[in-house]
C-alpha positions as CSV (number, residue, x, y, z in Angstrom):
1,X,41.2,123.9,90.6
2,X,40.0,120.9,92.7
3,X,39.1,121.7,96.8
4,X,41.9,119.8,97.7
5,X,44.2,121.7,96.1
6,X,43.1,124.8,97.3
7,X,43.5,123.0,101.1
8,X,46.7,122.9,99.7
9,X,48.2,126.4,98.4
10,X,46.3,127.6,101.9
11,X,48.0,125.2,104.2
12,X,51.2,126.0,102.4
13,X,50.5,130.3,102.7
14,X,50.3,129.5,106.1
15,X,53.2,127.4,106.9
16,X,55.2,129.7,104.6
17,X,54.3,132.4,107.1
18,X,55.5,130.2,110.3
19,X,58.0,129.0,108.4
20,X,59.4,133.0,108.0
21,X,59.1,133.6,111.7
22,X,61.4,130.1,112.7
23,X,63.2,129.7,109.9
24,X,65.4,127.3,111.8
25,X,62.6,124.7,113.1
26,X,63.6,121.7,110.7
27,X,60.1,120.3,111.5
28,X,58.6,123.5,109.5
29,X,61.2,123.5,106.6
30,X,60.3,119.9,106.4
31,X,56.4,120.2,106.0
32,X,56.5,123.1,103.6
33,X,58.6,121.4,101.4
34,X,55.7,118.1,101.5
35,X,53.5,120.9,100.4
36,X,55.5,122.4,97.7
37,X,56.1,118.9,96.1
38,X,52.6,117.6,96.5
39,X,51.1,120.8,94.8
40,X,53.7,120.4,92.1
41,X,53.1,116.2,91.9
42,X,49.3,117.3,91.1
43,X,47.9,115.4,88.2
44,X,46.7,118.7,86.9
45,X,50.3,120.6,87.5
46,X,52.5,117.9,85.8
47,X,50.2,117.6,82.6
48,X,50.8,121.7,82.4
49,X,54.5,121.4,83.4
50,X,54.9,118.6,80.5
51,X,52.7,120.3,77.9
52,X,54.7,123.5,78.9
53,X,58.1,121.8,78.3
54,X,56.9,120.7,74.9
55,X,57.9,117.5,75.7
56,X,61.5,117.3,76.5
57,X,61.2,114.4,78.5
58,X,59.4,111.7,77.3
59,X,56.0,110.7,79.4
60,X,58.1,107.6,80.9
61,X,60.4,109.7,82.4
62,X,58.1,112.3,83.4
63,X,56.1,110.5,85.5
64,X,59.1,109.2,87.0
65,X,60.2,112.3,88.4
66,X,56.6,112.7,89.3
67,X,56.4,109.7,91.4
68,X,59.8,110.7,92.9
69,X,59.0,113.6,93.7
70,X,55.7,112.2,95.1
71,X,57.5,109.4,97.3
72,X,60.0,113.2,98.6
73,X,56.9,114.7,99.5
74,X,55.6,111.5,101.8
75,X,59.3,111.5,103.0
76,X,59.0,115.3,104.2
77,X,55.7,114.2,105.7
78,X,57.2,111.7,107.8
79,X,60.2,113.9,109.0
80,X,57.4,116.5,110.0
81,X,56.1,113.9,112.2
82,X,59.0,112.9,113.3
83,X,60.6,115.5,114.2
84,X,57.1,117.1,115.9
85,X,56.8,114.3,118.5
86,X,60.4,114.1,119.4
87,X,61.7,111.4,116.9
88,X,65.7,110.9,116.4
89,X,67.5,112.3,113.7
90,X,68.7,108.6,113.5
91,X,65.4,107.6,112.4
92,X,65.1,110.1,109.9
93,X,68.5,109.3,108.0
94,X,66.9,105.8,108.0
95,X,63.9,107.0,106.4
96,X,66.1,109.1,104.1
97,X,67.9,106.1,103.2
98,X,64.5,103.9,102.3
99,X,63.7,107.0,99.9
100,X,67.1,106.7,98.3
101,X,66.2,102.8,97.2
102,X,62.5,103.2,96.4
103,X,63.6,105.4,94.0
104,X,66.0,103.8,92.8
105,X,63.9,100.7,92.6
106,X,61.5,102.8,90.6
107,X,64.2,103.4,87.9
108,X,65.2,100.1,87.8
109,X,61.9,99.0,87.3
110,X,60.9,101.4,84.2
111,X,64.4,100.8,82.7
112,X,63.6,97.2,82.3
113,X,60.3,98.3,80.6
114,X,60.7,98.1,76.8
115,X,61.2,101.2,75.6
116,X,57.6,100.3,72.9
117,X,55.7,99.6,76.3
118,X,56.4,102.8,78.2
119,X,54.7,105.4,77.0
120,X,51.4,103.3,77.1
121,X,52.5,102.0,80.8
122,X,53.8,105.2,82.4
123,X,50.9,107.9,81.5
124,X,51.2,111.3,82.7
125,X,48.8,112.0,85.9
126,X,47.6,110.0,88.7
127,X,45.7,107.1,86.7
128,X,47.1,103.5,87.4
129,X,47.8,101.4,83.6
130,X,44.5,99.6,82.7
131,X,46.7,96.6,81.4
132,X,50.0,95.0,83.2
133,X,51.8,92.8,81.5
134,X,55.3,93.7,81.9
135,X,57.0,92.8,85.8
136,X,58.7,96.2,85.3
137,X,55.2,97.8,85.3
138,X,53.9,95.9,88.2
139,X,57.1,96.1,90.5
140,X,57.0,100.2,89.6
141,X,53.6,100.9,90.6
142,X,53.7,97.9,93.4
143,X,56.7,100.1,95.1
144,X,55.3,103.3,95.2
145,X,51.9,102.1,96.3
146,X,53.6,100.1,99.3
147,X,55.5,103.3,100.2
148,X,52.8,105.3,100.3
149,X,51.4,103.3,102.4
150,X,54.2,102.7,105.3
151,X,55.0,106.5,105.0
152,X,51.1,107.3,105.7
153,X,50.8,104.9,108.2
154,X,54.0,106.1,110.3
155,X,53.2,109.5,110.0
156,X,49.3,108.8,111.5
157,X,51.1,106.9,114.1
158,X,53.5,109.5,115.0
159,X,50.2,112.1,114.9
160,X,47.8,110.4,117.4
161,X,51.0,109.4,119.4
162,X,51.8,113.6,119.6
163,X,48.5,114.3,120.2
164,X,48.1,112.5,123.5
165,X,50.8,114.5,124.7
166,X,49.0,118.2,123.1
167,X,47.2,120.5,124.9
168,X,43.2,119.7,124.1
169,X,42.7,122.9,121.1
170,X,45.6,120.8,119.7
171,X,44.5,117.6,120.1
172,X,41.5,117.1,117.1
173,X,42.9,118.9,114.8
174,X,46.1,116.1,115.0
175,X,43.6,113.6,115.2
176,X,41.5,114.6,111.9
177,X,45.0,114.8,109.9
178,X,45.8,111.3,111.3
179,X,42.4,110.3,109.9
180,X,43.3,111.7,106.6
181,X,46.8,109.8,106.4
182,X,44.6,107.0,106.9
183,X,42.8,107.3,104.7
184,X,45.2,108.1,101.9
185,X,47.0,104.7,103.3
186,X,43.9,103.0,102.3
187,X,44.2,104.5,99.2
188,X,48.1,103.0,98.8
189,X,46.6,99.9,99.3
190,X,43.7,100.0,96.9
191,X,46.3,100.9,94.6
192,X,48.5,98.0,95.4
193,X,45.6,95.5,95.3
194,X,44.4,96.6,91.8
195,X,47.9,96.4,90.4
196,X,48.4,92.5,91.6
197,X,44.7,91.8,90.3
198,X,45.5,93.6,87.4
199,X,49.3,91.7,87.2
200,X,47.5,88.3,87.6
201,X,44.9,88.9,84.6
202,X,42.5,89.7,86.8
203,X,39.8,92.6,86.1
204,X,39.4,95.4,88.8
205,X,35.5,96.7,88.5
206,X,35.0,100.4,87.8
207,X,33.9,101.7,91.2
208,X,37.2,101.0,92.6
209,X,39.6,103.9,90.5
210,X,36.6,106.2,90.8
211,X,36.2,105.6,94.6
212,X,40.2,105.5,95.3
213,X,40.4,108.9,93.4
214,X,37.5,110.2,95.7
215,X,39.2,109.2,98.6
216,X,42.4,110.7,97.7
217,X,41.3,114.1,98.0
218,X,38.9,113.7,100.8
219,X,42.2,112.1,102.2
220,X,44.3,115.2,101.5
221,X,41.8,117.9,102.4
222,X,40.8,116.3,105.8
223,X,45.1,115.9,106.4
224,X,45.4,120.0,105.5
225,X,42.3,120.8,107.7
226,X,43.6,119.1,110.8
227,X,47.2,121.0,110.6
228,X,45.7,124.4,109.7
229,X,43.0,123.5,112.4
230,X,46.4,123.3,114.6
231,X,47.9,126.4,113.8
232,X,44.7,128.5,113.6
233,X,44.0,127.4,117.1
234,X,47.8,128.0,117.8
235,X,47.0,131.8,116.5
236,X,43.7,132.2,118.3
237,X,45.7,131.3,121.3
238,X,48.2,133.5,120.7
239,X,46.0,136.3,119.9
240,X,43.7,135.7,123.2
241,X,47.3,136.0,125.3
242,X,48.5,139.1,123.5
243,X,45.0,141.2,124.3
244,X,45.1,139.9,128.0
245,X,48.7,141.3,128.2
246,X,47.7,144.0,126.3
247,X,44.7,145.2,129.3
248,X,46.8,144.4,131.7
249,X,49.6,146.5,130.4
250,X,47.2,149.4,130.3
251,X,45.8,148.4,134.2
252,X,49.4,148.7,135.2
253,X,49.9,152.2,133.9
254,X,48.7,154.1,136.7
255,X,51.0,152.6,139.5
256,X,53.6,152.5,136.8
257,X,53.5,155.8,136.2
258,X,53.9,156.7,140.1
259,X,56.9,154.6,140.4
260,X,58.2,155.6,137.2
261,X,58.3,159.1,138.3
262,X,59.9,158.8,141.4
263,X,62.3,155.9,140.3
264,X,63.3,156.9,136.8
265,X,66.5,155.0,136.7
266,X,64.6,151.5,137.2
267,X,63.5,151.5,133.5
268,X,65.2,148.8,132.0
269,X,66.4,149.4,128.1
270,X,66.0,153.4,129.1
271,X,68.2,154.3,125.8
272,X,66.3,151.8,123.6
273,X,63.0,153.5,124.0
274,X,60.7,154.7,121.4
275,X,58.5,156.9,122.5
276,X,55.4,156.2,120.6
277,X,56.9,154.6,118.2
278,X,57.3,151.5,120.8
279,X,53.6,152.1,121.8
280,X,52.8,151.0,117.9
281,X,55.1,147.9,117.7
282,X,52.4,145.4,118.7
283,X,54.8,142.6,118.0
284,X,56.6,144.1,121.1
285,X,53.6,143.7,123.1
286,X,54.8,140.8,125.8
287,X,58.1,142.3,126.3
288,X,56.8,145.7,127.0
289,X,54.0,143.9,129.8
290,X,57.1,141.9,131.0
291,X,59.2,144.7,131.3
292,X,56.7,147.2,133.1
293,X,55.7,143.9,135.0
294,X,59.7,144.2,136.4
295,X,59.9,147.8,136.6
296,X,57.2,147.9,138.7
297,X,58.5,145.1,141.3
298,X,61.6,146.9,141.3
299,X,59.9,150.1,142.2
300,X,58.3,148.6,144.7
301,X,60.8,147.1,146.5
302,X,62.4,150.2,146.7
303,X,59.2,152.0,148.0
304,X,58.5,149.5,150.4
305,X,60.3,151.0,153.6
306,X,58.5,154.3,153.2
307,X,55.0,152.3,153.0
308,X,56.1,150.4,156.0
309,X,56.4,153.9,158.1
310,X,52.9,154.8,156.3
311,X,51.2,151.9,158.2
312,X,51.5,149.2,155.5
313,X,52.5,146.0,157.4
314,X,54.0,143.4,155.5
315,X,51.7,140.2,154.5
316,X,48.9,142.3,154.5
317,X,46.6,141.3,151.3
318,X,45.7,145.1,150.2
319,X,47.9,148.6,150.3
320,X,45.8,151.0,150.4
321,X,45.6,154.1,148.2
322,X,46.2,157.0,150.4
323,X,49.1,154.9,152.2
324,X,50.9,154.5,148.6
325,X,50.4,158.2,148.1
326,X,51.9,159.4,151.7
327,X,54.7,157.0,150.7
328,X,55.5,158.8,147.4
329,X,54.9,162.3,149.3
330,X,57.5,161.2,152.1
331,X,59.9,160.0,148.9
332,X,59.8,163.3,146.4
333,X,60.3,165.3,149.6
334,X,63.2,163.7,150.7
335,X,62.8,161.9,154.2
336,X,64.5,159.0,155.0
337,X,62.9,155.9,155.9
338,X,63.5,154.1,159.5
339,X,64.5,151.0,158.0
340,X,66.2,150.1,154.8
341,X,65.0,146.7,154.6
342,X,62.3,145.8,152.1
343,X,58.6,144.7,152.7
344,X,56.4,142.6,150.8
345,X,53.8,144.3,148.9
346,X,51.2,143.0,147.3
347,X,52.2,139.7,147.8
348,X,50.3,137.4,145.6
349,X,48.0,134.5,147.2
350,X,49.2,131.5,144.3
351,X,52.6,130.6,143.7
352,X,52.4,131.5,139.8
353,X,53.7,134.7,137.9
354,X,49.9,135.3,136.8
355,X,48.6,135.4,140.6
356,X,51.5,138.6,141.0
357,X,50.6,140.6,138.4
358,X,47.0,140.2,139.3
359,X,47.7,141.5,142.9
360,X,49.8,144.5,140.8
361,X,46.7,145.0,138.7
362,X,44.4,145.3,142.1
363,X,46.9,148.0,143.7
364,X,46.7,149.6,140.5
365,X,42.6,149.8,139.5
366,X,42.6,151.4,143.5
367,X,45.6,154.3,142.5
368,X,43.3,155.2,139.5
369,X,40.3,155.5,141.1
């Protein structure tokens, strides 16, 4: 199995997996299915598939529906990038459309082969015909190497043109799969070069098949390491955020807890608790942080009036500890504040919901110590 290939059935495993968890992100269903036809347009997988047939369909018509299938997978390429940096669907059915007559171009064009001349012209695999003599040949392979080459070039364009507007960790790894759809377009136009030389009589030296073919799979691995790049960094991100809300979930447990106690009824989804059950959900991670996040506001607003009789006056940075704990005392004993209007507390210095919970987090650390 060639490294390429294995850059594909990984970038596929993963997709696959994203895929699963927004099945209904037509960008997603879009690249996965580039991936499923390119691993299943791969030189080596359509010599097993026809040796496995036995067959059936002659080698003309195989590579056909290989080439067909090749040109769908560029398509799905496109309408990934498309769709990814905020293209119209009207652009896409215009796309679709341009599929729809390249391959029926191609058909056309191996019809009008002779039927003696195919099987030498049309081989099974990747490899261009040494020999062109027939139009039919030249306009077949002319075609496909000319839509390769607008479908790579658009997609690169649409990639760098995303990845101005991506945070930085997304940036390069858009920018190296750009590079490799470049480089496979240079490929497309190698491949449409040798077939005119090749058309006019010409002879193509050596080098060129054997360097084209290189490039081709440094093409495709450096396109499947810049979008797995991408949604590693996505995960690593991901990951970084869930263990930050996951230490500050377990800062906020002590002045939770307090609250909690006295204010029972603030807990929000009280009857769809798990007990430890909902501790082990991981996945529920940000909505329990979010939820204790609220809880604890609530609580607080509702504690306020009592810390304002304890001495806490409002706008001041810090509450201390033994003023939050006569203000509980005051509560489960069953005074009644002086005021029923709420105070701020812990009122956060920035204007962002990270800035609050941090001033939660402070109040908290002090309640534990």
């Amino acid at each position: 199995m060639s490294l390429a290939k294995e850059f594909v059935i990984a970038a596929l495993v993963w997709f696959s997996f994203r895929l699963a968890r927004s099945p209904r992100d037509p960008a997603i269903w879009a690249l996965v299915g580039c991936l499923v036809l390119r691993l299943l347009t791969a030189p080596s997988t359509m010599v097993a598939l026809h040796e496995f047939t036995g067959g059936t369909l002659d080698v003309a018509t195989f590579r056909l529906v290989q080439t067909a299938a090749l040109d769908a997978s560029l398509f799905c390429l496109l309408v990934f990038f498309l769709l990814s940096a905020g293209g119209s669907r009207r652009r896409v059915a215009l796309d679709a459309w341009l599929l729809m007559l390249v391959c029926a171009a191609l058909a056309v064009a191996m019809v009008v082969v002779p039927a003696a001349s195919r099987e030498q012209a049309f081989g099974v695999g990747a490899a261009l015909p040494s020999v062109v003599m027939e139009p039919g040949v030249a306009l077949f392979f002319l075609v496909d190497a000319a839509y390769g080459t607008y479908t790579t070039v658009q997609a690169a364009s649409w990639a760098l043109r995303d990845a101005v507007e991506t945070p930085r960790r997304v940036r390069w790894g858009l920018r190296i799969a750009a590079c490799g759809l470049i480089t496979l377009a240079v490929t497309s136009v190698a491949r449409f070069g040798t077939i005119l030389v090749r058309w006019s009589g010409g002879d193509v030296p050596s080098s060129v098949p054997v360097a084209t073919a290189v490039l081709v799979h440094v093409g495709i691995i450096l396109f499947m390491a810049g979008i797995t790049m991408v949604g590693l960094l996505a995960v690593l991100a991901a990951a970084r955020l869930w263990l930050r809300h996951r230490r500050r979930y377990e800062d906020l447990r002590p002045l939770w807890g307090h609250l909690h106690d006295v204010f029972p009824g603030d807990a929000l989804y009280a009857g769809q608790r798990g007990g430890w059950l909902e501790e082990l959900a991981f996945w529920r991670m940000h909505r329990r942080y979010w939820r204790r996040v609220v809880e604890i506001r609530d609580g607080l607003v509702r504690l306020s009036p009592y810390l304002a009789d304890c001495g806490a006056v409002e706008g001041r940075e810090r509450v201390s500890p033994e003023v939050f704990r006569e203000a509980l005392a005051r509560l489960r004993a069953g005074e009644r504040p002086s005021s029923r209007t709420a105070v701020a507390v812990a009122r956060p210095e920035g204007p962002d919901v990270e800035a609050d919970v941090g001033e939660l987090v402070t109040l908290s650390k002090t309640l534990r110590a």
